[in-house]
N, C-alpha and C positions, 0 to 999 in steps of 0.2 A: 110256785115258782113260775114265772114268765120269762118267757121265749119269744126271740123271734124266730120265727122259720127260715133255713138258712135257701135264699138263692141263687144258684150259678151264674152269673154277670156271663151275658153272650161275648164274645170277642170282638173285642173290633178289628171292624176288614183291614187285613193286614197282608199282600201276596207274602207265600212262603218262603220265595227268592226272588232277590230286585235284578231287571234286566242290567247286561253290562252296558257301562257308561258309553254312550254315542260321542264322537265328537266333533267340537265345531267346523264350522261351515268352510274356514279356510282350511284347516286342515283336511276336511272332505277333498277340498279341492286338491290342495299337493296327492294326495290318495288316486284322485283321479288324471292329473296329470302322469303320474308314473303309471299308471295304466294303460295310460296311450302310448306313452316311450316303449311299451315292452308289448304290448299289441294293434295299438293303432298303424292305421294308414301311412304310406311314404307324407302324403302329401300333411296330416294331423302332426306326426314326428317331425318336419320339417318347420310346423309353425312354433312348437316348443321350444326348438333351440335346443343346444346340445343339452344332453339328459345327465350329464356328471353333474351338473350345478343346480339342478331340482331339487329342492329339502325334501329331506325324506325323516318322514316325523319320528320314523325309531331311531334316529340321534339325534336328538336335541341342535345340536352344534352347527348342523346345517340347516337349520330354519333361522334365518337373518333378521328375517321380516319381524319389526316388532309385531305385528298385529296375529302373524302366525305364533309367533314365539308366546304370547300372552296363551292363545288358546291352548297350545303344547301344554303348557303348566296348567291351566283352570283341567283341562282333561286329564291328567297324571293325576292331578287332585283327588278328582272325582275315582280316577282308578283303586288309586290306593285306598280309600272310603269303602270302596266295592269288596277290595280283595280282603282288606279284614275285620268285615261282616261278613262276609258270604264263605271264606274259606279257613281264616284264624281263628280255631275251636280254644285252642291254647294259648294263654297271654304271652309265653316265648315266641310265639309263632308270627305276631302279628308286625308288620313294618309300621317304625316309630317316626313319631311326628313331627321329629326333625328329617324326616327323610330326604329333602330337597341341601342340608348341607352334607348331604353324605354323598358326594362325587359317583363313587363304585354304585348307589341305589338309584342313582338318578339314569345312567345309564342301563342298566339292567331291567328299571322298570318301564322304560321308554319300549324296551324290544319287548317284554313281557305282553306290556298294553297290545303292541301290535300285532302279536302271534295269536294272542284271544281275538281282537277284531279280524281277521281274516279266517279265523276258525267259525266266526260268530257266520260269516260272509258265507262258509262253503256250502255245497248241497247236497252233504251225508257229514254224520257224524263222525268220522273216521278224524278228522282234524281236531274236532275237541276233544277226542280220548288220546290223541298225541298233547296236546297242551294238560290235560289234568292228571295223564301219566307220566309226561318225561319236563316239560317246561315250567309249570310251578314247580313240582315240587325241589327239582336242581334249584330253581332260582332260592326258594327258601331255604335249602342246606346251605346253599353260599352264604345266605344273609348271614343265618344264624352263624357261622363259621367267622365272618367277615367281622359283626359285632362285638362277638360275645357276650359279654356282662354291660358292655360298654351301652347306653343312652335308653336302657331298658327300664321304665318305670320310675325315670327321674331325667333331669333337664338334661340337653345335649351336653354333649362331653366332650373336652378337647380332641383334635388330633393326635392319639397316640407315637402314629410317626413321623410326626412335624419336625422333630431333631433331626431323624435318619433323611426324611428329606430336606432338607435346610442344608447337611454335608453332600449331600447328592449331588445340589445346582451350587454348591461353591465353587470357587474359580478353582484350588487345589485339584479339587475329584476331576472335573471340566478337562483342564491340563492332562492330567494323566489319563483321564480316557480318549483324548483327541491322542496322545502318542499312542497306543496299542492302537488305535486306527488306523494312524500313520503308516505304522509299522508293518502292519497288513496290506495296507496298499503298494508300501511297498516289496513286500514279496510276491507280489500279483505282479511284476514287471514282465514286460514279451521277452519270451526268449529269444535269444541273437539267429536270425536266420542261419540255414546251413550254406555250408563254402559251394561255391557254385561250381558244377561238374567242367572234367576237363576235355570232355567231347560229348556227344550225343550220347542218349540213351537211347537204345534198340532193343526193339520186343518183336518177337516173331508172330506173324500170323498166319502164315500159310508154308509150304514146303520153304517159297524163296522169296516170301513177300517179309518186310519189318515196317515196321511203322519209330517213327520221334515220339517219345514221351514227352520231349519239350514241345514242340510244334504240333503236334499229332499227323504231319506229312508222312505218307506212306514212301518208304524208300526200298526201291529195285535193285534188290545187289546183280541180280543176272540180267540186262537189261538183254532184247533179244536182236542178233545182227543184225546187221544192216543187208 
């Protein structure tokens, strides 16, 4: 009988864990604009312009710029690739590949991405045992909670609460919530000032001194002879 002699094939170099995803250059830059709005210079802060209108990459919504807004997504891409490889051990666990029409993941993985890059940034580790103990894993119980069975190991799947909302923004629902508004506003009306006094009010401050509450002039009842 012949044999071959069995040999162990060496591994190919492969790192254990891949760095998290960097990203692009514009989005550096918003990164480092809000940087200087919250510690630069009078004179840096003034050349910004007011800092409400700086895209700030953990919402999506505010990066207008198409050229920012492309990088936003090419980077979320790459995040989601990262997070599950690197941390979805369990095929429930991992965010599905429609994740970009799932509204609720789009937003949550925007602040996700950002809490790891700034943890990635800090200098002790005290920030990324805050994101590997309290920030993934909440964001994962939501997913899985938020999901459930729904777009798990087969194509995306309708909006479940496309009905509930479709009666939501009807004109019916619209009407009747603009009246309970209403209706609160107006029971929020001023109340009717009170009836105006029929003489001065006097408060004592000394044995024979008073003072006006209306005016605050100090009045002399004992003025002293002449």
């Amino acid at each position: 009988m012949t044999g071959h002699p069995h040999h162990d094939q060496p591994p190919q170099p492969r790192p254990l864990i891949e760095a998290f995803p960097t990203p692009g250059r514009r989005v550096e830059q918003a990164y480092r604009e809000l940087d200087i709005a919250m510690h630069g210079s009078t004179e840096e802060t003034m050349l910004l312009g007011s800092p409400r209108v700086l895209p700030r990459p953990w919402d999506p919504p505010t990066c207008a710029d198409p050229q920012l807004r492309a990088e936003i997504w090419a980077w979320l891409e790459k995040v989601v690739t990262w997070l599950n490889r690197e941390y979805a051990w369990d095929a429930g666990g991992t965010i599905p590949a429609c994740w970009p029409q799932h509204p609720h993941l789009v937003h949550e993985i925007a602040g996700l991405a950002d809490q790891r890059r700034r943890a990635g940034h800090a200098l002790t580790g005290e920030a990324l045992e805050e994101w590997h103990r309290y920030a993934l894993p909440a964001f994962t119980d939501r997913m899985l909670n938020r999901m459930r069975s729904h777009c798990q190991d087969k194509d995306h799947q309708p909006w479940p609460a496309q009905g509930r909302h479709t009666r939501h923004q009807s004109e019916p629902s619209k009407a009747q919530r603009a009246a309970v508004f209403e209706a609160d506003i107006a029971a929020c009306a001023p109340m009717p000032a009170p009836p105006p006094t029929t003489g001065p009010l006097l408060h004592l401050v000394g044995d024979d001194i008073r003072y006006d509450l209306d005016t605050g002039e100090i009045v002399d009842e004992n003025p002293p002879d002449p």
